[in-house]
N, C-alpha and C positions, 0 to 999 in steps of 0.2 A: 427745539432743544429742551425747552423747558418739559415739554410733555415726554419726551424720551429719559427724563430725568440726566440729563446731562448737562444741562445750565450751570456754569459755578457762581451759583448765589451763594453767599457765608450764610447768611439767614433761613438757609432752606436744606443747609446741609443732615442734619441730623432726618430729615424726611425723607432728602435724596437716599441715604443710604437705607432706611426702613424701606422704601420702594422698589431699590435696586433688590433687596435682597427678596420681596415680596413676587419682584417679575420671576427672579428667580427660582426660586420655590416652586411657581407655575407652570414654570417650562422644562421641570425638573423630570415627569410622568412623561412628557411625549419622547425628551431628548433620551429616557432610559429604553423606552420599549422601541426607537429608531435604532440603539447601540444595540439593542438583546438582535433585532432583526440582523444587521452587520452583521453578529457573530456568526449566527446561524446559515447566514450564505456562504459568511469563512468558511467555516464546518465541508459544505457540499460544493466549495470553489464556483461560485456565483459573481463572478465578478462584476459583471452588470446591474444586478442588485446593488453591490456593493456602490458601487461610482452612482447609481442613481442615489441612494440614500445619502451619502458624502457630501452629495454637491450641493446638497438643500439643507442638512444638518450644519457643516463645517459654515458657511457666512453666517446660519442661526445664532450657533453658538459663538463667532466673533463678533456679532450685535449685541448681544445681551456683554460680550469681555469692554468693551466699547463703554460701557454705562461704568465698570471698574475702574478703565483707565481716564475716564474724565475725571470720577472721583477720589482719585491717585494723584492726577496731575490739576489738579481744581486751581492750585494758585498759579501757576503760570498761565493756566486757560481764563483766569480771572483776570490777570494782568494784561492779555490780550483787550480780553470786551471790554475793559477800561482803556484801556488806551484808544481805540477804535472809538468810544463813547466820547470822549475828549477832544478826538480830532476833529469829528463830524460834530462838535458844538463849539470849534474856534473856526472852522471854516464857515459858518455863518457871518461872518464880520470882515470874507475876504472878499476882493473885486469881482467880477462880475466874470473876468478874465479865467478866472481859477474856479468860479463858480462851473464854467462850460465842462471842466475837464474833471470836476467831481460827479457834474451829473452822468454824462457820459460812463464812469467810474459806476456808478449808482446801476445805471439802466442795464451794462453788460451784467453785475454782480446778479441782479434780478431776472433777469432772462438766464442767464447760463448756470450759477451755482444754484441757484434756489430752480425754477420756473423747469428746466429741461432736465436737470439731475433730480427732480422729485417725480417727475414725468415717467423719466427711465427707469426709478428705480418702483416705481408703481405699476409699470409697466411689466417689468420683469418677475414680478413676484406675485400679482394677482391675474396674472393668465393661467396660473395652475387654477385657482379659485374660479375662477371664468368657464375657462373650459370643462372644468369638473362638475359646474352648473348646468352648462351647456347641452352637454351627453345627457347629463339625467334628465334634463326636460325631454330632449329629443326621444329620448329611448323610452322613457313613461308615456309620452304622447303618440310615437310613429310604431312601437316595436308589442308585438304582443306579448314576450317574455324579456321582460328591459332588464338588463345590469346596471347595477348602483358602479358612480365611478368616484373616490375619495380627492379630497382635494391633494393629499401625496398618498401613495396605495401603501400598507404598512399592516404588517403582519403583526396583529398585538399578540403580545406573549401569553401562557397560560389560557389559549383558546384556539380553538379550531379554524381553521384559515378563513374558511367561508360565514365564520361566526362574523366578523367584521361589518359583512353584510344588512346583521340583521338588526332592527330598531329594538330598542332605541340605541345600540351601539353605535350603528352605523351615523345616526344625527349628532350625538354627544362628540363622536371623532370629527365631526364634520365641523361644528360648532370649533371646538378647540384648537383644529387646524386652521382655522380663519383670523382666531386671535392669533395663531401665530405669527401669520402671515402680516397681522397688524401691529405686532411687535418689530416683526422684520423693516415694514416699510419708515416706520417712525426712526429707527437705531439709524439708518443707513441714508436718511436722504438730512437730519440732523447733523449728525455726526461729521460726516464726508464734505456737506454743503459747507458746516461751520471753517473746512480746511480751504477751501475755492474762496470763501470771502477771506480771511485772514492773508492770503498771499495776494489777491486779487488790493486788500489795504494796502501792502506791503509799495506794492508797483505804484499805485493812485499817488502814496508819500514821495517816491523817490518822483516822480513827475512832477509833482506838485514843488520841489526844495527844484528843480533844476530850471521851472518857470519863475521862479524868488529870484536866482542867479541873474537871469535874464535883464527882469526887472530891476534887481537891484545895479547890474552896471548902468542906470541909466539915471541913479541919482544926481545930483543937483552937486554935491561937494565929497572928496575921499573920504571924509569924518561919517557921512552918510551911507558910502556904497560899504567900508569895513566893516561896519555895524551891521549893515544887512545881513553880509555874505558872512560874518560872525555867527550870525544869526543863520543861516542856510547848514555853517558847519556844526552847529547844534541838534537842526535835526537830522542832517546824516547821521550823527552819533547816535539820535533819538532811535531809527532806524535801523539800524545794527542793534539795538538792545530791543528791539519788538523782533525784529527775525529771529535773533536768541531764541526769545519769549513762544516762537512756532515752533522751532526745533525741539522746545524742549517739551513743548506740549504731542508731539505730534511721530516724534522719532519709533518710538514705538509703535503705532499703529503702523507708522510706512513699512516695518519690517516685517510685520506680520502680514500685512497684503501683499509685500512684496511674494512671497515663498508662495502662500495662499491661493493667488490668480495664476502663478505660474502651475502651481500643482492641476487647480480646475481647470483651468481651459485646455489644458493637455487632455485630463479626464471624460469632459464634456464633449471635447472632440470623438474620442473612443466611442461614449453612449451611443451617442447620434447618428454614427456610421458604424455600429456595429452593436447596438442595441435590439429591443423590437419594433423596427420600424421608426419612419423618420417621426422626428417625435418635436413640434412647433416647441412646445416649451421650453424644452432645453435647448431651443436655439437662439429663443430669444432668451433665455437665461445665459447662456455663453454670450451673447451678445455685450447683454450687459457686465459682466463678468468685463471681457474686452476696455469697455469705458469708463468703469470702475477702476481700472489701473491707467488707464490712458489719460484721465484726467488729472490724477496726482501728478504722473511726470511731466505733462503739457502745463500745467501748474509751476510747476519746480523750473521747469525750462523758461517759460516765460519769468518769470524773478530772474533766474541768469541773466536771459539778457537785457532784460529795463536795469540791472545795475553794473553792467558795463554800458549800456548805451548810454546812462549818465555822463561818461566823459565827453562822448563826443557832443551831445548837447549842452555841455560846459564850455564845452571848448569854440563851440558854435553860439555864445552866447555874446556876442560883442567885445571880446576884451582887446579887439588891437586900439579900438578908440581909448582906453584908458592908460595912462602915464605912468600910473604910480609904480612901479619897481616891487613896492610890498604888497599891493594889490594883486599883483600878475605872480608875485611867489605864491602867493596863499591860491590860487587856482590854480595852479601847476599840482601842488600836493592834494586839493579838490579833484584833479583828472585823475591825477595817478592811484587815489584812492575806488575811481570808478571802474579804473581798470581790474581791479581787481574783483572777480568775480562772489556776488554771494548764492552761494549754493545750499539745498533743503539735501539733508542723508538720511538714508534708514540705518536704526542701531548708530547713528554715528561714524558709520564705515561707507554706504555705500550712497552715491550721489545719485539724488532722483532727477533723471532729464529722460529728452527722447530716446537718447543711444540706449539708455538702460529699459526703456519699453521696445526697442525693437530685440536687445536682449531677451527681454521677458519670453515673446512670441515664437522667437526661436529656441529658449529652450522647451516653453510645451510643446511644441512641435514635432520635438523628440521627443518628449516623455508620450507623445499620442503614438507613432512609431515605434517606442519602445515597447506600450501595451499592445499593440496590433501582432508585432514579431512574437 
């Protein structure tokens, strides 16, 4: 985060924006002469051009809106990694019992948002670089008249098609395609991972207050267990103003990937089956494409239900041993409160879960259909 310039540090703000607008600037010369390209296939109804430039330009350019909208949203993104900082430095001082369910918490965050979505998204975006390497060794070394093959093939304006070719053009493009490609990987496994730990907290909290419940009916006198579960109804409360705190960090980006992955994987499906030939990368770019959205709402789905499963493990938490009449109210409105679902939206309108990812797939599906017809 901090190298994608999207850390909200208050202290590093005035750089972050000098930076952002620095990346900016640089990717100013490629993102113009991929849009002059688009045109010109508009011109001659190229549509295959078109969706192949789209599908590599359009996440570019929402990596680089990604570094705005952190800098937009900085204090409630700040409010998050404070509160996250805080938690994981009071759970140092808790039992051994709560320790197992943090680590646990810990290992999946590292394996799954960090370790496999930085995997996939390195995956996905430097096999164009790969294989762009690949060819040219192969065709310099095996072929007696080799073609140069670019890391994205792109018709620079104001020169001759075949000019692209030539050196030091063809290296300078090559060069600069690679930073972008290291722009791309940084915006997107930062950015995205940051939203898998925050919700991935989100769950760890509510686990964590509903093992307290647990514990707490098992104190020693009622002046004890009230105090606890007083304490439990604290941080439910605590918790509900951190989910806020994701919503409001986050709402925006869910809607623009919402539209986004529906639009490309419809698209990429078209290239692939109906391009020049089967073509690996943009399969494994649709691929990823796929789990780029698959994870927000498998994300969003799982927060549903760790806070409804809250009640039933309240309610599974010992209370018929206990007497007290005021005890047994104040968990009844603890259930009832669990029942109620908390849900992540895009724009505030639309609820991210599974249902809305197998939405998603069906309607590319048609928009790939619809470009076929």
């Amino acid at each position: 985060m901090g190298v994608g310039l999207i850390y909200p540090n208050p202290k590093t703000e005035t750089r972050r924006l000098v930076g952002i607008l620095l990346v900016l600037i640089s990717v100013v010369p490629l993102s113009i002469m991929i849009l002059i390209d688009i045109y010109d296939c508009w011109k001659r109804r190229d549509i295959i051009n078109i969706i192949r430039h789209s599908t590599v330009v359009g996440p570019f350019l929402g990596g680089i809106f990604k570094m705005f909208i952190m800098y937009y949203k900085k204090t409630p993104a700040k409010g998050l990694v404070d509160e996250i900082d805080n938690d994981y430095a009071s759970y140092n001082s808790l039992p051994s019992s709560y320790k197992s369910i943090i680590n646990k918490s810990i290992s999946n965050n590292l394996l799954y948002s960090e370790k496999c979505w930085a995997v996939t998204v390195i995956t996905c975006v430097m096999t164009f670089p790969f294989m762009a390497v690949t060819l040219n060794i192969y065709n310099f070394l095996f072929k007696s008249e080799p073609t140069k093959h670019m890391v994205h093939d792109l018709i620079i304006p104001f020169m001759e098609p075949e000019g692209r070719f030539d050196s030091p053009t063809f290296e300078v493009m090559f060069v600069y395609m690679l930073y972008a490609c290291l722009l791309y990987v940084i915006n997107f496994t930062g950015y995205d991972g940051f939203f898998g730990l925050c919700i991935n907290h989100a769950c760890l909290k509510m686990e964590l207050y509903c093992k307290a419940v647990e514990d707490a009916l098992r104190a020693a006198t009622e002046m004890d267990i009230h105090d606890r579960i007083v304490d439990v109804i604290r941080e439910q409360n605590k918790l509900k103003r951190y989910v806020d705190l994701v919503q409001a960090t986050f709402n925006i980006w869910l809607g623009i990937i919402l539209i986004a992955t529906m639009i490309q994987i419809g698209t990429c499906m078209y290239h692939i089956t109906e391009g020049y030939g089967l073509d690996l990368r943009y399969i494994i770019f649709m691929t990823g494409t796929v789990i780029h959205i698959y994870l927000p709402c498998r994300y969003s789905a799982k927060l549903k239900h760790m806070s409804m499963e809250t009640a039933t493990l309240i309610y599974c938490s010992g209370w018929e041993t206990i007497p007290s009449n005021r005890i047994r109210k104040t968990l009844l409105f603890m259930i009832a409160r669990g029942q109620i679902p908390i849900e992540i939206t895009a724009f505030n309108i639309l609820i991210f879960d599974m249902d809305l990812f197998v939405t998603i797939l069906n309607s590319s599906y048609s928009m790939y259909t619809l470009l076929r017809s």
